[in-house]
C-alpha positions in Angstrom: -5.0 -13.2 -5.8 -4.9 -9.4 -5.6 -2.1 -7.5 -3.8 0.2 -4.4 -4.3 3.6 -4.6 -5.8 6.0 -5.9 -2.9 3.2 -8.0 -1.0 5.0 -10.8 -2.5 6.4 -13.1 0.3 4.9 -11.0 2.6 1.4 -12.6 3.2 0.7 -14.1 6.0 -3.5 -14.8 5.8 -5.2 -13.6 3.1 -9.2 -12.6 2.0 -10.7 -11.7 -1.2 -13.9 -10.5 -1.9 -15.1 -9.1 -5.8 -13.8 -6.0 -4.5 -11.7 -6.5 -1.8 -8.7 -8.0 -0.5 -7.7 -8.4 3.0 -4.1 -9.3 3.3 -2.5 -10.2 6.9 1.1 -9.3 6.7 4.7 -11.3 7.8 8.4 -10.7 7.3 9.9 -12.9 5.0 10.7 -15.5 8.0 6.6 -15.2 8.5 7.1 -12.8 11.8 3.8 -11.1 12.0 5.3 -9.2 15.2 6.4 -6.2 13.6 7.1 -2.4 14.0 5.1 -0.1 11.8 7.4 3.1 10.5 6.1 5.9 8.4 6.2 8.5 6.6 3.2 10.7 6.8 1.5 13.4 9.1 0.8 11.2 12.8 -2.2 12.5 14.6 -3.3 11.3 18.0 -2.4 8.7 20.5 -3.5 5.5 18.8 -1.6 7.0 16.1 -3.6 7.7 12.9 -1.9 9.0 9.7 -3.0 11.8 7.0 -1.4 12.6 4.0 2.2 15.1 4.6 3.7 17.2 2.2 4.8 14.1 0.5 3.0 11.0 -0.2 2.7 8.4 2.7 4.7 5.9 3.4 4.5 3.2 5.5 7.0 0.4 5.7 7.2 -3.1 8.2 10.5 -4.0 10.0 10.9 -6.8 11.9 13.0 -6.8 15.4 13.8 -10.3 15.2 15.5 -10.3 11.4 16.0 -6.9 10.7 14.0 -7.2 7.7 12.3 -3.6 6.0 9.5 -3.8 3.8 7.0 -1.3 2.6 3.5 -2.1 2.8 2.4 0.7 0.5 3.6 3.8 -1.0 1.4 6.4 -1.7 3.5 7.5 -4.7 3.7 3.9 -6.5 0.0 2.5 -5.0 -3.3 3.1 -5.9 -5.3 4.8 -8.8 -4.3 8.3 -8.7 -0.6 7.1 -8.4 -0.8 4.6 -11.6 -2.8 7.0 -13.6 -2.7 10.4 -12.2 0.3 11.7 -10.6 3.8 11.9 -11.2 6.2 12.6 -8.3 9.7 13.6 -8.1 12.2 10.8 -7.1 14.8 13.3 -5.6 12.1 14.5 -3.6 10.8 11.0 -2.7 14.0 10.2 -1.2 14.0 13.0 1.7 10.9 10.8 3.5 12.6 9.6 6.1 10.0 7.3 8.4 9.8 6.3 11.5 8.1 4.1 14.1 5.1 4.6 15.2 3.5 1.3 16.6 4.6 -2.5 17.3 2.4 -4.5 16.1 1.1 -8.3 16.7 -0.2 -7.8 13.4 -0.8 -5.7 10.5 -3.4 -6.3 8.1 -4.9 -3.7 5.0 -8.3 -3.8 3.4 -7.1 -2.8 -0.8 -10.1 -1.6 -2.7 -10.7 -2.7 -6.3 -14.4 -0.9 -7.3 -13.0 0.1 -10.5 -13.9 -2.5 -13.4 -10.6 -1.9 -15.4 -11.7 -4.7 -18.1 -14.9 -3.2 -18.8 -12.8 0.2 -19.0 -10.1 -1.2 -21.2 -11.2 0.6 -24.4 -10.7 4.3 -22.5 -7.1 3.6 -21.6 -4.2 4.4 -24.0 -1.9 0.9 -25.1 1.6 1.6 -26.8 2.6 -1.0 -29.1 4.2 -3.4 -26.9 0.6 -3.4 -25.1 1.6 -0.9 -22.0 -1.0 0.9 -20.6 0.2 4.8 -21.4 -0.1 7.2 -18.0 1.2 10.4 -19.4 4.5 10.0 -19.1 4.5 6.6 -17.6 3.4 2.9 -19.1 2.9 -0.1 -17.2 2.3 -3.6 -17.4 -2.0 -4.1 -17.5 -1.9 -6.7 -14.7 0.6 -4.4 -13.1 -2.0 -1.1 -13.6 -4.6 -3.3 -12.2 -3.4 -5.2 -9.5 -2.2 -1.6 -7.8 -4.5 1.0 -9.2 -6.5 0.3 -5.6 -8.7 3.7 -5.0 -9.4 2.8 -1.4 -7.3 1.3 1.5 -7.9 0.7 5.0 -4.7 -0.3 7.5 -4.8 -1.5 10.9 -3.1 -3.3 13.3 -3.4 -5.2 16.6 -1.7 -3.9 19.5 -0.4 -6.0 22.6 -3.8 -5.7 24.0 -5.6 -7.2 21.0 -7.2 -4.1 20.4 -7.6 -3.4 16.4 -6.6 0.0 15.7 -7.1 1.7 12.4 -4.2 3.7 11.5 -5.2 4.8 7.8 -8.2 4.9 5.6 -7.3 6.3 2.3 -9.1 7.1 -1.1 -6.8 6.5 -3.7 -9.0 7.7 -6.8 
């Protein structure tokens, strides 16, 4: 099963292809009525989201529980995030999100097109067998799981219309 970092308990349907995964998310109490805040730069009516001066965002709440989850980060998700950039924590802080659609469901698309075992040998290992990111090491199942370098996100809206609110390369 393939999911970011914090998915966990937060699955309500899930779909995997060899390079997908399509996860269907819930609260905790498996409420997949939820409110979608944000941090990011919100263009048009449906709303649709592009990348700020920071890195997006996006976090769940549920009205019923109170519950608060993110459903990704743009600074701790995807390729360029694991193995790329570095950002600023005090700087990370000052996103402040905020709604931008109820939902009767949220689902993403994660993309995994990058072979990471066949790639092993061009990644640096410290001794405890971390991958190294420049300043950062992680866990290899960690790297992999989110080093995604695509998403999609959308939601269903009280309608039933699917809306796409963000398509992303992450790579």
């Amino acid at each position: 099963m393939k999911f970011l970092s914090g998915h966990e308990g937060h699955i309500a349907d899930y779909k995997e292809t060899k390079d997908t995964a399509e996860i269907t998310f819930c609260s905790s109490s498996g409420n997949t009525k939820l409110e979608i805040l944000c941090y990011a730069e919100v263009r048009g009516k449906k709303p649709f989201l592009y990348q700020a001066d920071l890195p997006i965002l996006i976090e769940a709440h549920d009205p019923l529980s109170g519950e608060r989850f993110v459903l990704f980060d743009e600074s701790k998700h995807g390729y360029d995030a694991i193995f790329c950039c570095s950002y600023d924590e005090s700087e990370l802080k000052k996103r402040e999100v905020k709604t931008i659609a109820s939902a009767e469901r949220i689902a993403a698309v994660l993309h995994y097109a990058i072979d990471y075992e066949s790639e092993k040998d061009d990644f640096d290992f410290d001794s405890d067998g971390k991958v190294k990111t420049g300043e950062k090491t992680y866990d290899w199942e960690y790297a992999k799981a989110n080093g995604i370098d695509w998403i999609v996100m959308f939601y269903v809206d009280s309608r039933g219309k699917k809306r796409k609110f963000l398509d992303l390369e992450l790579a």
